[in-house]
C-alpha positions, 0 to 999 in steps of 0.5 A, a space after each residue: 500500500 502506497 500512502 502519505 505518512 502522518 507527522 508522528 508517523 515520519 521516524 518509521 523511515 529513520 530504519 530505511 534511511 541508515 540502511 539506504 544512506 549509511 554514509 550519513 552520519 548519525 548527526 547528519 540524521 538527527 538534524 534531518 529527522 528533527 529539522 526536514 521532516 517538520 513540513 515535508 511528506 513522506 510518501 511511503 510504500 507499506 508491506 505487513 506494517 513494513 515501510 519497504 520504500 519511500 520518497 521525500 517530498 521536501 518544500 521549497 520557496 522558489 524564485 521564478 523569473 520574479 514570482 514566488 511558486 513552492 516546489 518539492 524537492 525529492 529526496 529519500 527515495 530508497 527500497 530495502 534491500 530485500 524489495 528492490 526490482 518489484 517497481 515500489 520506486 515506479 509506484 511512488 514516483 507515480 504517485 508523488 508526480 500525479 499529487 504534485 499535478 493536482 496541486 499544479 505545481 510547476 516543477 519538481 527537482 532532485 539530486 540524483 545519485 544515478 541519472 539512469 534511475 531518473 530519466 525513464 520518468 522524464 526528469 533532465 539536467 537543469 543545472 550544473 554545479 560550479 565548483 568556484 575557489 576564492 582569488 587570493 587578495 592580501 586585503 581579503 579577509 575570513 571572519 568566522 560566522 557566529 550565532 549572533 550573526 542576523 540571519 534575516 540581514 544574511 538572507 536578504 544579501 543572498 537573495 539579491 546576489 542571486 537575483 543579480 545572477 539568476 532567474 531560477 533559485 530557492 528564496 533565503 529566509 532567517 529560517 532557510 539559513 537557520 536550518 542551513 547552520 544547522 545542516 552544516 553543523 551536523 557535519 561539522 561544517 563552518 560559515 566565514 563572511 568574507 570581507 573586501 576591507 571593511 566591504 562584506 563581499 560574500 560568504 563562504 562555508 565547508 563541512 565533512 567529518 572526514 574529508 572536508 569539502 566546499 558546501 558553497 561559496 557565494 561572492 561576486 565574480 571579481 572575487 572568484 575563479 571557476 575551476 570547474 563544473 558538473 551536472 547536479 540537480 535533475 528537474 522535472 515540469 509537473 503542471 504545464 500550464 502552471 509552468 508555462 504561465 511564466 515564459 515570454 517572449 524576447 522584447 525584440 519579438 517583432 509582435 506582441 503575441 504569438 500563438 503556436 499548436 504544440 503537441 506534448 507526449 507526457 506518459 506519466 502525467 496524463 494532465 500533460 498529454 495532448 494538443 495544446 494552443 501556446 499563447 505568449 506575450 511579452 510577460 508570460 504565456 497561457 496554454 489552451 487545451 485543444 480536442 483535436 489528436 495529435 498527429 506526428 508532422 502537422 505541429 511540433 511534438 515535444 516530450 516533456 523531459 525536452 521541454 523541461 531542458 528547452 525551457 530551463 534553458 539548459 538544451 534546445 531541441 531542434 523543434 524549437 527552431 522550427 517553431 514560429 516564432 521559436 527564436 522569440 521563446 525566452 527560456 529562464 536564464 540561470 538556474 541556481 539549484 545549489 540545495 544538498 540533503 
């Protein structure tokens, strides 16, 4: 039986989760059952009174092109070893995309351990990772972050650096960083603000019981050098409409609107499925569900895993060059997915 679990339910998973995640320590587990699990869902897959698989459904404030939408980060997905290859895996992600619709949300994100696990349900790369190190300066400085350190003022400088960067991110609150200190401090992390003189200049945090790693580094591009990048964070559009409200056309689109037939192959969310009229204007977009079947060569098809990496801006597929119009389509520019559980 597949169902959501009840508050006082949720540390019934904690048995699963160490066989599943034994790299986590033991603080790391105690921070994630007491912190995330206050206001997230935990759908799980029951056998005899047994949880034998479950997923994570973790809520996110997310910045979209200047509005606020809330979308669930997926975390947790795991069988027991016992159950593995009897589709509990298929059978709540099934669940948790179709629930997600209903609420017409506009998209679903993760960090996959394996890709292969995840694009069978259409979820694609929408964000690579930078891995960014700080420039040496002789008037840089570290100053250790402590607890009287004002959350809210450190939300608010992250929210407008991203917003400088990007059009896609998980909104700062003094909560979002209280948490944040909290995770970090289960691996023994550590929070410096880096200062420019007497500037404050960015943020920079480590963590690892054993080997110490960048959790991130947040400061202006004159302050830091790439040294690399990787793909991190798969997403998924779950309500399309929903999603599509918040792409435009480019301003130097030669007219205001635009209207195209597009068809859109969607299996696992029959909501998705189907033949749609796409009106955009220069502020957004709405979509129109047409009753005629779609038939391959007289529109443009799109599956929703090319729309989802079309639209977040991180690949276009060649139906979008044959679009009218299609040059005109303004994709989000920059997604910043940094979050980690």
């Amino acid at each position: 039986m597949i169902r959501y679990l009840k508050a006082e339910e949720k540390n019934r998973c904690l048995k699963l989760w160490r066989e599943a995640f034994s790299e986590d320590s033991d603080a790391f587990c105690d921070y994630y059952f007491k912190e995330k699990t206050r206001d997230n869902r935990v759908l799980a897959c029951e056998e005899d009174g047994r949880i034998v698989s479950m997923l994570h459904q973790n809520p996110y404030r997310i910045f979209l092109r200047g509005a606020e939408v809330c979308c669930d980060y997926i975390v947790g997905v795991a069988t027991a070893v016992s159950e593995r290859n009897k589709g509990h895996m298929r059978g709540l992600l099934l669940t948790a995309l179709r629930e997600m619709n209903e609420e017409r949300m506009p998209f679903t994100f993760l960090m996959p351990a394996r890709e292969s696990l995840y694009r069978p349900y259409d979820f694609r790369y929408i964000f690579d990772q930078p891995r960014w190190v700080l420039r040496y300066d002789r008037t840089l400085k570290r100053v250790p972050g402590s607890k009287e350190t004002l959350m809210e003022e450190l939300a608010d400088w992250q929210n407008a650096w991203l917003k400088r960067q990007y059009e896609v991110f998980a909104i700062r609150d003094k909560e979002y960083l209280a948490r944040m200190k909290a995770e970090l401090e289960s691996e023994a992390g550590t929070l410096s603000l880096i200062y420019d003189g007497d500037w404050f200049v960015g943020m920079e945090s480590e963590w690892g019981l054993g080997e110490r790693e960048l959790r991130y580094l947040y400061t202006g591009e004159r302050y830091r050098t790439q040294v690399g990048k990787k793909p991190s964070i798969m997403g998924r559009i779950v309500c399309l409409p929903e999603f599509l409200r918040h792409i435009r056309l480019k301003k130097d689109c030669p007219q205001d609107e635009v209207s195209v037939e597009i068809g859109v192959h969607d299996l696992f969310i029959p909501a998705n499925q189907g033949a749609w009229l796409w009106t955009l204007t220069k502020s957004g977009s709405r979509l129109t569900q047409e009753s005629r079947f779609i038939s391959q060569g007289k529109m443009s098809v799109f599956t929703i895993a090319e729309l989802t990496q079309w639209l977040f801006g991180y690949e276009t597929p060649k139906q979008a060059d044959e679009l009218p119009f299609g040059a005109y389509i303004e994709p989000f520019h920059g997604v910043f997915l940094d979050e980690v559980v």
